[in-house]
MARBA-3410 file (N, C-alpha, C, O; in Angstrom, 1 decimal):
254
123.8,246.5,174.0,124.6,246.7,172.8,126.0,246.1,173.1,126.7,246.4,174.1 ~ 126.4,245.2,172.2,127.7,244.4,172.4,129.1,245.3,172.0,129.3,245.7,170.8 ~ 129.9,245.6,173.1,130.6,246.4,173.0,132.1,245.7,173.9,131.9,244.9,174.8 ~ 133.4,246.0,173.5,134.6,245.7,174.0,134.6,245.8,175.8,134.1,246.8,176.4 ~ 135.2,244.6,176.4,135.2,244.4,177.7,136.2,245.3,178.0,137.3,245.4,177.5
135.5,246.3,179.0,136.6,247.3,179.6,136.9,246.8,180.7,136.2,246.1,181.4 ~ 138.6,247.1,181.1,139.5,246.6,182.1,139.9,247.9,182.7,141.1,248.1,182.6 ~ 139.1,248.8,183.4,139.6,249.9,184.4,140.3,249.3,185.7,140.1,248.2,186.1 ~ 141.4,250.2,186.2,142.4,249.9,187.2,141.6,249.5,188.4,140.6,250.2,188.4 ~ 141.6,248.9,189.4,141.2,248.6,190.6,139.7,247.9,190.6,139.0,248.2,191.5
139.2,246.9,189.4,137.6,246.9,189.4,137.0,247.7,189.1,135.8,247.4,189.0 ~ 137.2,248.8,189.0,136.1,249.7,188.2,135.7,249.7,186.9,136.5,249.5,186.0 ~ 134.4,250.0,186.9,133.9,250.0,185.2,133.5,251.2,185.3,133.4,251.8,186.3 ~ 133.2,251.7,184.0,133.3,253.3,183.5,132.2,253.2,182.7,132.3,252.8,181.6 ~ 130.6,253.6,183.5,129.6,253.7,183.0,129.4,254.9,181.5,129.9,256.0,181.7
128.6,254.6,180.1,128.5,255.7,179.4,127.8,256.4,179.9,128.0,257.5,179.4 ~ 126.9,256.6,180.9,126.1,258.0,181.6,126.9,258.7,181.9,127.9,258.0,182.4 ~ 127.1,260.0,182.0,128.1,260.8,181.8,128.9,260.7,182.3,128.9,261.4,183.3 ~ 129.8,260.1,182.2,131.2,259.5,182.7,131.0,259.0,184.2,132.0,259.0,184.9 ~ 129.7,258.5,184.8,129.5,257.8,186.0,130.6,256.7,186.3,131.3,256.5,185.4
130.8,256.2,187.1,132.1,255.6,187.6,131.4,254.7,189.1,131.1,255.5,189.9 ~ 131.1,253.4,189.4,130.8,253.1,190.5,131.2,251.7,190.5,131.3,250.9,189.5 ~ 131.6,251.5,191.8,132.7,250.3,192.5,131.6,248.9,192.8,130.6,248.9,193.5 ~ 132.4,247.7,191.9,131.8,246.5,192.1,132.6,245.7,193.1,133.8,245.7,193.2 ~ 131.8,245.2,193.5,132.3,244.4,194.7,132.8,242.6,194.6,132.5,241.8,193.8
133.4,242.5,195.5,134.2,240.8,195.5,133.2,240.1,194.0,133.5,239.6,193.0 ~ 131.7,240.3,194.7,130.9,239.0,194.0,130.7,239.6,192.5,130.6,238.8,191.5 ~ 130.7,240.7,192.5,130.3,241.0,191.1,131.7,241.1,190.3,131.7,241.2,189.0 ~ 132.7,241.1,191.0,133.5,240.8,189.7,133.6,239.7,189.6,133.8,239.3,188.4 ~ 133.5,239.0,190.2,133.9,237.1,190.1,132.7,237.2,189.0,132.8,236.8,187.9
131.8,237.6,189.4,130.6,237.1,188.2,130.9,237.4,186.8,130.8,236.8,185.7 ~ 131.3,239.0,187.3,131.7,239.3,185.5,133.1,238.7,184.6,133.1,238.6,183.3 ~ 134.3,238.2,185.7,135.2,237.0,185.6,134.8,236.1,184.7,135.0,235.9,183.5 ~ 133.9,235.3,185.7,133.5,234.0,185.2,132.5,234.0,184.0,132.3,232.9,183.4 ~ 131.8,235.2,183.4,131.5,234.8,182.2,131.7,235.7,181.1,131.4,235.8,179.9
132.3,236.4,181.9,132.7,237.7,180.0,132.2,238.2,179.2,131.1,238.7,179.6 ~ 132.3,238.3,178.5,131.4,238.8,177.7,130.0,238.1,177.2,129.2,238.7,176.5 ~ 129.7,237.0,177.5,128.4,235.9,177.4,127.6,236.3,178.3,126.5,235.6,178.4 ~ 127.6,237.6,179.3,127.5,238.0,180.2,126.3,239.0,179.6,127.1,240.0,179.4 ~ 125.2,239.3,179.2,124.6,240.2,178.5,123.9,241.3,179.2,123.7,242.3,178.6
123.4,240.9,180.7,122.8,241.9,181.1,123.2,241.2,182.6,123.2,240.0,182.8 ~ 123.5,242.4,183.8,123.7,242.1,184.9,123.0,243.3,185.5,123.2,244.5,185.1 ~ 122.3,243.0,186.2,121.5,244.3,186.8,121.4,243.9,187.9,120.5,243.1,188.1 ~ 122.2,244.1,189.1,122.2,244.3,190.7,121.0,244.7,191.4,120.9,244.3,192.6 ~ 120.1,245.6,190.9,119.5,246.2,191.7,119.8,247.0,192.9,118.9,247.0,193.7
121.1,247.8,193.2,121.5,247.6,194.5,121.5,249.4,194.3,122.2,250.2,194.9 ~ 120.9,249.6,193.6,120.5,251.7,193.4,120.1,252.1,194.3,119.2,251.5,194.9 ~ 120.7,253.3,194.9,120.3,253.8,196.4,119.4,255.1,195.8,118.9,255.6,196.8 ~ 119.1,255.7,194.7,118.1,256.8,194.2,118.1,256.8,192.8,118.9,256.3,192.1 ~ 117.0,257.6,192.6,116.9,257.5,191.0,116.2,256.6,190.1,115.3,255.9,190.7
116.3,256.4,189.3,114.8,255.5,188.1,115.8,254.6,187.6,115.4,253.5,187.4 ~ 117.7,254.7,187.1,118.2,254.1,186.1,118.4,252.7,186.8,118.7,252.6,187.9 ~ 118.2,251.6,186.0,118.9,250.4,186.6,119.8,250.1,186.0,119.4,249.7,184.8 ~ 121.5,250.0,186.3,122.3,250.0,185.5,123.1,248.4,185.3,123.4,247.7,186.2 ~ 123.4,248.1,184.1,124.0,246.8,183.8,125.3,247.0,184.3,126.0,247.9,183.9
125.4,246.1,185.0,126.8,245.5,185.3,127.6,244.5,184.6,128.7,244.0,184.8 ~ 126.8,244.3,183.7,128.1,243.6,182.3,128.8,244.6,181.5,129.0,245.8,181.6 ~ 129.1,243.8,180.8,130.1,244.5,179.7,129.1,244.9,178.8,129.6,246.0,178.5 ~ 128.5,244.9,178.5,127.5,245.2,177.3,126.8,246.5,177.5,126.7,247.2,176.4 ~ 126.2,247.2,178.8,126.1,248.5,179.3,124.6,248.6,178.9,124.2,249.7,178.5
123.6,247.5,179.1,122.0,247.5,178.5,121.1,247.9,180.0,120.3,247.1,180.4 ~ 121.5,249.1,180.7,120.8,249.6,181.4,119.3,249.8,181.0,118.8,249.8,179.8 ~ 118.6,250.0,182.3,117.2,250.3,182.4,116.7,251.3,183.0,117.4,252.3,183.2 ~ 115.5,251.3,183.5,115.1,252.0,184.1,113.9,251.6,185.3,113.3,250.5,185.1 ~ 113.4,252.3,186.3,113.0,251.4,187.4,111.1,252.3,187.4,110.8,253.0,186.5
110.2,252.0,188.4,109.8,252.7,188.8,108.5,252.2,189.8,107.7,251.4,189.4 ~ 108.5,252.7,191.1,107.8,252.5,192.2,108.4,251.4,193.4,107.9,250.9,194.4 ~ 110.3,251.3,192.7,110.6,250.8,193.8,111.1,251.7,195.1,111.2,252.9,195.3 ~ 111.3,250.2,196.3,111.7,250.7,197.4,113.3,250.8,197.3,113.8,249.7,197.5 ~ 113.9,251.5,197.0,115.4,250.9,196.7,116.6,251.1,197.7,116.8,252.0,198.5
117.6,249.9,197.4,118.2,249.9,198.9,117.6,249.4,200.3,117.6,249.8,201.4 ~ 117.0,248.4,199.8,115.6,248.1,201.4,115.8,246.8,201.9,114.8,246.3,202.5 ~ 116.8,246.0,201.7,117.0,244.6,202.0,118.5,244.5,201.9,118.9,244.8,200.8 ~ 119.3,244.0,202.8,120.6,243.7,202.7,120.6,242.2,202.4,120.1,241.3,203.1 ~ 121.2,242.0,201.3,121.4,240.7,200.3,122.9,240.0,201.4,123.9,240.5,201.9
122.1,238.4,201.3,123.4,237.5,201.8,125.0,238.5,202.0,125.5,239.3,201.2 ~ 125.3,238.0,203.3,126.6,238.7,203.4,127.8,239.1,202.7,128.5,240.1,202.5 ~ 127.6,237.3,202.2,129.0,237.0,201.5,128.5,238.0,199.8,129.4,238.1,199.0 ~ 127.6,238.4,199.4,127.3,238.7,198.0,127.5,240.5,198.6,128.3,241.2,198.0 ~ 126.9,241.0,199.6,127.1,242.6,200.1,126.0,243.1,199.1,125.5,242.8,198.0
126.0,244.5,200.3,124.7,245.5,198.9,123.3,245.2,199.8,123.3,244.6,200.8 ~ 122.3,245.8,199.1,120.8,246.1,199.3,120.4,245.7,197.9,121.0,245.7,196.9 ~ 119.0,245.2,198.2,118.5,245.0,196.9,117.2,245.8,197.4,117.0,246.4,198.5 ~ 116.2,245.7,195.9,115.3,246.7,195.9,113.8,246.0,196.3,113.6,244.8,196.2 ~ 112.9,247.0,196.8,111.9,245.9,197.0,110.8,246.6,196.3,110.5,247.8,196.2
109.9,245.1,195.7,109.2,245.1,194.4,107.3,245.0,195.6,107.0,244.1,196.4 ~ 106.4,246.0,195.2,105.8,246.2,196.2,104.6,245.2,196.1,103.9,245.0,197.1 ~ 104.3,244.6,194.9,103.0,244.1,194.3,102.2,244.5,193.8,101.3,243.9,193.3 ~ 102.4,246.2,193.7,101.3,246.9,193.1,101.8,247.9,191.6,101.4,247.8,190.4 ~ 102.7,248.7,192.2,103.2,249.4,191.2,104.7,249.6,191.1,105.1,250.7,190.9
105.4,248.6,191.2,106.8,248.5,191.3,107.4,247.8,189.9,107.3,246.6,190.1 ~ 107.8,248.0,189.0,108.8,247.2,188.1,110.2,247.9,187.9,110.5,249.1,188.0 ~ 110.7,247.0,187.6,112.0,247.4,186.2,112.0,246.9,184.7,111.6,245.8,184.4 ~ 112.3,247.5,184.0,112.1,247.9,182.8,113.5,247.6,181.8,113.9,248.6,181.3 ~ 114.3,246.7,181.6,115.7,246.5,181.5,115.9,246.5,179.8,117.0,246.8,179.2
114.5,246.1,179.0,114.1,246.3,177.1,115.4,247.3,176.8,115.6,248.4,177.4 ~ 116.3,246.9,175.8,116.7,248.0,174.6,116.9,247.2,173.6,116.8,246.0,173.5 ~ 117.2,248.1,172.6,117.7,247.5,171.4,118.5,246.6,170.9,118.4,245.8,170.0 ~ 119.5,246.9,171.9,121.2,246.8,172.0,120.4,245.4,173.1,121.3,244.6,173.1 ~ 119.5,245.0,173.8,119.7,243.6,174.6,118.6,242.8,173.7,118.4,241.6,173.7
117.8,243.8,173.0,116.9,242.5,172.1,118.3,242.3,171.6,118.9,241.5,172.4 ~ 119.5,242.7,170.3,119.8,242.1,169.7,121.1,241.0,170.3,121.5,239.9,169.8 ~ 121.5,241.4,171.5,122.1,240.3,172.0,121.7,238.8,172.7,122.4,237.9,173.1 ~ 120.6,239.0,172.8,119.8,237.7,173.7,119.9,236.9,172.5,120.5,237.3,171.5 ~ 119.4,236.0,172.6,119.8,234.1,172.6,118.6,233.1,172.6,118.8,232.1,173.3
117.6,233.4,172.0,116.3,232.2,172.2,116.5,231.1,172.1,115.8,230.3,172.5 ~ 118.0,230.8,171.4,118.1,229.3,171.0,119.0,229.1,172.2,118.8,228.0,172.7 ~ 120.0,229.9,172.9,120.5,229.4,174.1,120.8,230.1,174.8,121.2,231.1,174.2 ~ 120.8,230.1,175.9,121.0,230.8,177.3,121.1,230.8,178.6,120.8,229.7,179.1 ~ 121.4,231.8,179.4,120.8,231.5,180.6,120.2,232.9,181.6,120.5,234.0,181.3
119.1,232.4,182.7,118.9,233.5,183.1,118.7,233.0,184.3,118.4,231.8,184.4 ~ 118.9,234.0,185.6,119.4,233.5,186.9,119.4,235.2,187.9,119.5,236.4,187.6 ~ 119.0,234.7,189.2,118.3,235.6,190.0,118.4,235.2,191.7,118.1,234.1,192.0 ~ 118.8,236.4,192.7,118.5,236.2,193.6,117.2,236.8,193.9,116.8,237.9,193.6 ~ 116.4,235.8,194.8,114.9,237.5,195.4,115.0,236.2,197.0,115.6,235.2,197.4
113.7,237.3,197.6,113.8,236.9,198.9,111.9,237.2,198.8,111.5,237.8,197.8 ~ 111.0,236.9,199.7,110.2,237.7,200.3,109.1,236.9,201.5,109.1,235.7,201.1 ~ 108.4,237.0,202.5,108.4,237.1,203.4,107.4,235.7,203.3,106.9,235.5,202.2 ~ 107.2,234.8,204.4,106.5,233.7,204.9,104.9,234.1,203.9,104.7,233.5,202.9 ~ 104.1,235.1,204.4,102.9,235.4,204.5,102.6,235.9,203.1,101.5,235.7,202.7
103.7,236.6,202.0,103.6,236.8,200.7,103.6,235.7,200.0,102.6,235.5,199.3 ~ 104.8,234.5,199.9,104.9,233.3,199.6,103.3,232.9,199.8,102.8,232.6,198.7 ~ 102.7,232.8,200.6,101.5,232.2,200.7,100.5,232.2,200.0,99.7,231.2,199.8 ~ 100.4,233.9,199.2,99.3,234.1,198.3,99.0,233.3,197.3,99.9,232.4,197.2 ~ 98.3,233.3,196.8,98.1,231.9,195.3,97.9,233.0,194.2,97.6,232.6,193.1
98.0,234.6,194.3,98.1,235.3,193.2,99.0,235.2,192.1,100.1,235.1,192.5 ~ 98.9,235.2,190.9,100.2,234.9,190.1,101.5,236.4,189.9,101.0,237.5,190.1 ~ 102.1,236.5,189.8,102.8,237.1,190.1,104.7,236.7,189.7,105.5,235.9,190.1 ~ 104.8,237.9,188.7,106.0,237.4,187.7,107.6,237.7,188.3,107.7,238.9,188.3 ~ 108.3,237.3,188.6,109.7,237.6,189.2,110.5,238.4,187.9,111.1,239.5,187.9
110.4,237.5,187.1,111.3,237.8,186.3,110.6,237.6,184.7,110.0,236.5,184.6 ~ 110.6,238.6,183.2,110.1,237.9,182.1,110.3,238.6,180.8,109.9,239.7,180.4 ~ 111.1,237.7,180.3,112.0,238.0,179.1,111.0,237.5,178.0,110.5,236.4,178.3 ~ 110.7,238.0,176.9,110.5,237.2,175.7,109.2,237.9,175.3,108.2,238.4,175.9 ~ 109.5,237.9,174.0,108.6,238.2,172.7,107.3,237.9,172.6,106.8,238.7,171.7
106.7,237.5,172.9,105.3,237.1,173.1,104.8,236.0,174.2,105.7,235.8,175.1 ~ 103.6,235.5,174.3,103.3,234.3,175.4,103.8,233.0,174.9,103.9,232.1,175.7 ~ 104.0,232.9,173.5,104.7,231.9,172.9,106.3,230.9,172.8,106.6,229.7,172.7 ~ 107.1,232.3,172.9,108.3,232.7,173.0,109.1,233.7,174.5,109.4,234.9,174.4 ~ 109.3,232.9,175.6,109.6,233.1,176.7,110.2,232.8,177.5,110.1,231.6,177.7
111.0,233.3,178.1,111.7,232.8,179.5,110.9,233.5,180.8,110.9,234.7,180.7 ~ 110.5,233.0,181.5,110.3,233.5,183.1,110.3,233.0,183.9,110.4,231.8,183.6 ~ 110.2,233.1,185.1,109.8,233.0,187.2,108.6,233.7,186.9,108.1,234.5,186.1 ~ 108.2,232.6,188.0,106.5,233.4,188.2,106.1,232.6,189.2,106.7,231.5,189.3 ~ 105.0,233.0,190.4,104.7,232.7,191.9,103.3,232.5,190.9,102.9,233.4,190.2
102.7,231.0,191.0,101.7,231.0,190.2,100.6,230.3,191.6,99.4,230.5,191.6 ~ 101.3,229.5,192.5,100.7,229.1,193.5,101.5,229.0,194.4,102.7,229.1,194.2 ~ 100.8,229.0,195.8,101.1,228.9,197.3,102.3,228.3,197.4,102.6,227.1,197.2 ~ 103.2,229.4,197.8,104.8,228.5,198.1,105.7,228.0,196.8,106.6,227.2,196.8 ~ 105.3,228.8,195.5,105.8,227.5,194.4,105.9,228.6,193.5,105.2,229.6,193.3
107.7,228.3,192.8,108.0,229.1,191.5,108.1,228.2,190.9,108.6,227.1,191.2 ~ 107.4,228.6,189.4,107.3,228.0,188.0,108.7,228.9,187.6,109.0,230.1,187.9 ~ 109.3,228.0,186.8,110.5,228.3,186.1,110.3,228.0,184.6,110.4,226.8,184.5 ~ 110.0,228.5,183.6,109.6,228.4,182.2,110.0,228.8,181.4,110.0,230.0,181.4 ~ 110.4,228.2,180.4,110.9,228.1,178.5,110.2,227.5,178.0,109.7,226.4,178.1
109.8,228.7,177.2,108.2,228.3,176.2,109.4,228.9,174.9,110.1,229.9,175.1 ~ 109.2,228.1,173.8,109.3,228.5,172.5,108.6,227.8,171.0,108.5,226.6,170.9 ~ 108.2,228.5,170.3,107.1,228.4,169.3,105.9,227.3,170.4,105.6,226.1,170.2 ~ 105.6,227.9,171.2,104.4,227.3,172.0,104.1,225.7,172.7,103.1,225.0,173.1 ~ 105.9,225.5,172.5,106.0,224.3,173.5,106.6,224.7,174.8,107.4,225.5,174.7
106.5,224.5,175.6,106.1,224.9,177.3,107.3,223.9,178.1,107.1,222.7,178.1 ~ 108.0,224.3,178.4,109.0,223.2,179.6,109.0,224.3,180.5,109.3,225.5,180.5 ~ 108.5,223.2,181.7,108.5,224.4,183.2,108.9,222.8,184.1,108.8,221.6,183.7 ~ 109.2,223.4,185.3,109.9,223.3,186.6,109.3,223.9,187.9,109.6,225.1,188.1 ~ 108.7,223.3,188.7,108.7,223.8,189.9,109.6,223.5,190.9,109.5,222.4,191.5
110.3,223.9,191.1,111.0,223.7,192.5,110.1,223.7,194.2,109.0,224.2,194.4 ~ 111.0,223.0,195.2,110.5,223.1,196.5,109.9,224.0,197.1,110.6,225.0,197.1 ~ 108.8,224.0,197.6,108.0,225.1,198.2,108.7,226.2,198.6,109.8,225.9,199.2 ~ 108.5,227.4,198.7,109.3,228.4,199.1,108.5,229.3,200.6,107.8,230.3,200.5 ~ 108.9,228.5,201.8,107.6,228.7,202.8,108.6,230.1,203.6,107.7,230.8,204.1
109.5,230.5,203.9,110.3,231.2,204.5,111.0,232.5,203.8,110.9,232.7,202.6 ~ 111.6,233.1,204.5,111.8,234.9,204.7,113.5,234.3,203.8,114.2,235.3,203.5 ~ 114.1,233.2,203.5,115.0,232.9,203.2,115.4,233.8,201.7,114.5,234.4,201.1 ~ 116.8,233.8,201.2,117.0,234.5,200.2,117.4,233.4,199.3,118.4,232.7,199.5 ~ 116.4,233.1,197.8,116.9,232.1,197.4,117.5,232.3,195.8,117.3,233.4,195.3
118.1,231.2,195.3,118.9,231.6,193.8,118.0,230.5,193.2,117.7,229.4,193.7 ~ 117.7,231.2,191.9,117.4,230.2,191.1,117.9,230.6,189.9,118.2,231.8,189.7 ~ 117.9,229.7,189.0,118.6,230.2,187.6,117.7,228.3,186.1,117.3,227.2,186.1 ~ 117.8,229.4,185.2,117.9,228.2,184.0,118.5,228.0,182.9,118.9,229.1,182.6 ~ 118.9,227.4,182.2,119.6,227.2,181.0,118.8,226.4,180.2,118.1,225.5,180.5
119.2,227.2,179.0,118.3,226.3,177.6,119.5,226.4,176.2,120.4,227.2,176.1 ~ 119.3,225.1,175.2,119.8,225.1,174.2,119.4,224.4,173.5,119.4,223.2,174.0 ~ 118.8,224.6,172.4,118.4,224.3,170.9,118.8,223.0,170.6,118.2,222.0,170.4 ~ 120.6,223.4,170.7,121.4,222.1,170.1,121.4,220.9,170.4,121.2,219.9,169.7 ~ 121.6,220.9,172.0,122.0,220.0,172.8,120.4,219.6,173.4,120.3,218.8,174.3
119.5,220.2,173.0,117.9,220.4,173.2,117.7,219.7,174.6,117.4,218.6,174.8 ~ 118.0,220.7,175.6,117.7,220.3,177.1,117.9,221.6,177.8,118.8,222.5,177.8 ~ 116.7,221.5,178.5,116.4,222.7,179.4,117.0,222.5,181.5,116.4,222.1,182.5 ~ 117.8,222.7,181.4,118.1,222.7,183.3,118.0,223.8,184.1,118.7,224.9,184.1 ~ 116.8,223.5,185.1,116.6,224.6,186.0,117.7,224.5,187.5,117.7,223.2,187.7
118.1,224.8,188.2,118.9,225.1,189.4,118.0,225.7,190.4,117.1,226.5,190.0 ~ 118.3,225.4,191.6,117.7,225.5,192.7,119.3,225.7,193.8,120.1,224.8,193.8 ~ 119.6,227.2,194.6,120.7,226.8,195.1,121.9,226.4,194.9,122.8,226.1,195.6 ~ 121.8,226.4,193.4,123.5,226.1,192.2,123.0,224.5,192.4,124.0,224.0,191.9 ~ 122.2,223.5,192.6,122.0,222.4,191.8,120.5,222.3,191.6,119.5,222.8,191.9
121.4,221.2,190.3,120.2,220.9,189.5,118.9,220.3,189.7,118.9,219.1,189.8 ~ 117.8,221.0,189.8,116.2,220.3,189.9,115.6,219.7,188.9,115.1,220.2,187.9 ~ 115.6,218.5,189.4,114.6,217.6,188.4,116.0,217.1,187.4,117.2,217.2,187.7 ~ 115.7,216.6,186.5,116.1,216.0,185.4,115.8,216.8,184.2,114.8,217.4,184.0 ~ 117.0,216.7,183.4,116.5,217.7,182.0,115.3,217.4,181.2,114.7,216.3,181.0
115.2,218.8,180.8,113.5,218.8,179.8,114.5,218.5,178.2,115.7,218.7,178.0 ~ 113.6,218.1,177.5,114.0,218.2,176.0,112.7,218.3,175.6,111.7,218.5,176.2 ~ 113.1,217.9,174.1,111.9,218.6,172.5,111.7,219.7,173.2,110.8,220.0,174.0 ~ 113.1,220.9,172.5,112.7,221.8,172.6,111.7,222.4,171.2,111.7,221.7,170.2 ~ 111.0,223.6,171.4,110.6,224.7,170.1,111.8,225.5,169.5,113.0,225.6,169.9
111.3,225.7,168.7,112.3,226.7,168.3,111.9,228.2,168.5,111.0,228.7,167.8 ~ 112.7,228.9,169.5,112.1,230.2,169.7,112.5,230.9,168.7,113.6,230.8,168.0 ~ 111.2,232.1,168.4,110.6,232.9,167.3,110.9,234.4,167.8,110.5,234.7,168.9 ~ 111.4,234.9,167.3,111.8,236.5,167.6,112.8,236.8,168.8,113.7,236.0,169.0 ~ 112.7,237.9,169.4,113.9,238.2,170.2,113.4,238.2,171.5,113.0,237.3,172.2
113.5,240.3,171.7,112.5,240.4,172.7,111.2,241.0,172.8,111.7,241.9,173.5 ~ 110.2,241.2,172.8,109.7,242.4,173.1,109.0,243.3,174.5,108.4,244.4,174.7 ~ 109.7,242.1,175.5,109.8,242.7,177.2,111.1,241.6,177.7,111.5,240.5,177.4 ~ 111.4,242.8,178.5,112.4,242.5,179.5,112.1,242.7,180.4,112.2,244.0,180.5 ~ 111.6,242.2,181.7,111.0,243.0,182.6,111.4,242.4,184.3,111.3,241.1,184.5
111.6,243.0,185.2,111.8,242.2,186.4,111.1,242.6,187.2,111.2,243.9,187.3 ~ 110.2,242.2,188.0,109.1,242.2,189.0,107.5,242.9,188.3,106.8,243.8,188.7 ~ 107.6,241.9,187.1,106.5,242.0,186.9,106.5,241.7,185.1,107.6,241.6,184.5 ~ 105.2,241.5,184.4,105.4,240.9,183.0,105.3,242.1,182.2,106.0,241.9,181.2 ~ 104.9,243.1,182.2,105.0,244.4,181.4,105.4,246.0,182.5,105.7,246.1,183.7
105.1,247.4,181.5,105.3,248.0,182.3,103.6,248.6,183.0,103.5,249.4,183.9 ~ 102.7,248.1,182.5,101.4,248.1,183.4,101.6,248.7,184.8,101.3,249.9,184.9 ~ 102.0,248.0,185.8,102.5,246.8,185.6,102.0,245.5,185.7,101.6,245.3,186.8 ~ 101.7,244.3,184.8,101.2,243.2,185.1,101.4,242.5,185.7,102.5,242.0,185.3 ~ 101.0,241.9,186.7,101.3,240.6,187.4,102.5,240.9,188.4,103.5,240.1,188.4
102.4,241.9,189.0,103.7,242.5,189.7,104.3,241.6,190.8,103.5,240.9,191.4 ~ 105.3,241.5,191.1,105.8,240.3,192.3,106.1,241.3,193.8,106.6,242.4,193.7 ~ 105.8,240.6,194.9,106.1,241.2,196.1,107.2,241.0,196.6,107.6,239.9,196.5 ~ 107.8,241.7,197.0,109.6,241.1,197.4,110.7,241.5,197.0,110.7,242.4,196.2 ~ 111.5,241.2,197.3,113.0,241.6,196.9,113.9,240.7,195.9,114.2,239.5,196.2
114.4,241.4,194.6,114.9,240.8,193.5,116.8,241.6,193.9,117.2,242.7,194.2 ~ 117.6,240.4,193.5,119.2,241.0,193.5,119.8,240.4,192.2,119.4,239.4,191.8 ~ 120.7,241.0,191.6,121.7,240.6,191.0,121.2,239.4,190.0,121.5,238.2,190.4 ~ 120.6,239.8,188.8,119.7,239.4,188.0,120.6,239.2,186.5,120.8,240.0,185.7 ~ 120.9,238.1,186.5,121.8,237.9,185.2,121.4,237.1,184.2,120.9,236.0,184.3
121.8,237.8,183.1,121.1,237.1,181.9,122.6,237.0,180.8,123.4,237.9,180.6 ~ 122.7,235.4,180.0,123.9,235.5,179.5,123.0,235.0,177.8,121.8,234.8,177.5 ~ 124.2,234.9,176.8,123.6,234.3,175.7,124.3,233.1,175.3,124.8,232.8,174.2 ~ 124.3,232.4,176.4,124.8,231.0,176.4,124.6,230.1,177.5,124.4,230.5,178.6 ~ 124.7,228.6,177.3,123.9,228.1,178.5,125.5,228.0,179.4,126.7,227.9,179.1
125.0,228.1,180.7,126.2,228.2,181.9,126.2,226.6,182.3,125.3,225.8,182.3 ~ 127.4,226.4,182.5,127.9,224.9,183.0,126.9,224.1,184.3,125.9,224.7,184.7 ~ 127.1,223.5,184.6,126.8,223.4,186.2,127.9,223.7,187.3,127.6,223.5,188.5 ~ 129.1,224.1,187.0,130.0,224.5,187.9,130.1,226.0,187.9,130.7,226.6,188.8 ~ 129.5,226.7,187.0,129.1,228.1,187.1,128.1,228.8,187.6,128.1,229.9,188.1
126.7,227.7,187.3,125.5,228.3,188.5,126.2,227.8,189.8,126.0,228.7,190.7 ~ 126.7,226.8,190.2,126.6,226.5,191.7,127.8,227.6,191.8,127.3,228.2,192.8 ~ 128.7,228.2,191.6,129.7,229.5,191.8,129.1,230.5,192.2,129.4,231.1,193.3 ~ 128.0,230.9,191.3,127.4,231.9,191.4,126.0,232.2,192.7,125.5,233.2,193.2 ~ 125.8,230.6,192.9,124.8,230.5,194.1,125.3,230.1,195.1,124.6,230.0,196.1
127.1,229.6,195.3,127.5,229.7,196.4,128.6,230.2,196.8,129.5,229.8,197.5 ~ 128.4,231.5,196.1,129.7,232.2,196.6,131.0,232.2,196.3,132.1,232.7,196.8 ~ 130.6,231.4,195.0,132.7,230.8,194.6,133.1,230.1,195.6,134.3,230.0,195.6 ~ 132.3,229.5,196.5,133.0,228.6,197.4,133.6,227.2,196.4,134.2,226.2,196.9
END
């Protein structure tokens, strides 16, 4: 739900759950900095108990978790925090409201993610969803481990398909990936590490509806197609991000 950017003294934001109150750190304000209110859903994952997964934007489109490990992986130094781990069987998050169908953006956006998971998981050729926004199989944004070593990055709208694989993913390493789409300017850019992979897609579709899942480590709350591994700091904006804002974001504001 799109609501006035609050400016509390010292970095704090002032969650609506009953006057909750919890401290963001260097990277997460720089994040929420650099994109403001375009900023629609930020979900850290970095909950040490409990089911809620709470947005770290301005907008306040919390969720809810369940069968995670939470707190079970300490995320790149310079970012700080634990992220949660997603087990492959019955682990998702659940991030759907009202208030984030109506703020999302099929005609433009972006959506962007750290995960990590181990040599011997990478390996499986099980399909298996990181991340999956969108309205039907038609109308979609996702990550998904569909083969050995290899994330599909995908924007499907009215059932035209632009995907991206990036470089094998053979190692315990923690990686960023992120994408941007726009209608107007009709080109799709996926990021690998804050640059750009591949060359832009165009003829885009025109995406059809809003949302009717939001979902992170996995495609419904089933859960379907669950992913093994650790997901961090999971941002979703309703506009496409520059190329000097994903590489910010994947390296630290260096």
């Amino acid at each position: 739900m799109m609501t006035g950017l609050i400016h509390p003294p010292y970095g704090l934001l002032h969650s609506p759950i009953g006057g909750l109150r919890y401290q963001l750190g260097a990277y997460s304000r720089r994040c929420i900095n650099l994109f403001g209110s375009a900023l629609i859903g930020y979900w850290k994952l970095d909950e040490t108990s409990g089911t809620m997964i709470l947005d770290s934007s301005p907008q306040g489109n919390h969720g809810t978790s369940a069968g995670l490990a939470l707190a079970n992986m300490a995320l790149p130094a310079q970012i700080g925090g634990k992220a949660a781990y997603f087990d492959g069987s019955g682990g998702y998050a659940s991030v759907f409201s009202a208030g984030l169908d109506a703020d999302f953006n099929g005609a433009e956006g972006t959506l962007m993610a750290w995960f990590q998971a181990t040599a011997a998981e990478w390996g499986e050729t099980t399909l298996r969803r990181l991340l999956y926004f969108g309205e039907d199989a038609d109308n979609r944004v996702t990550f998904q481990r569909s083969a050995a070593n290899k994330v599909d990055v995908v924007y499907e709208a009215d059932n035209t398909t632009e995907a991206r694989v990036p470089d094998e993913l053979n190692t315990a390493n923690w990686y960023h990936l992120a994408i941007t789409w726009c209608k107007l300017n009709d080109r799709i850019r996926v990021y690998r590490a804050g640059a750009q992979f591949g060359t832009d897609s165009t003829g885009l579709g025109t995406y059809s509806g809003g949302l009717t899942w939001a979902m992170i480590g996995a495609t419904n709350t089933s859960p379907g197609n669950p992913f093994k591994g650790h997901i961090g700091h999971v941002m979703l904006l309703n506009r496409e991000a520059s190329d000097e804002e994903v590489a910010k974001v994947a390296n630290y504001f260096q």
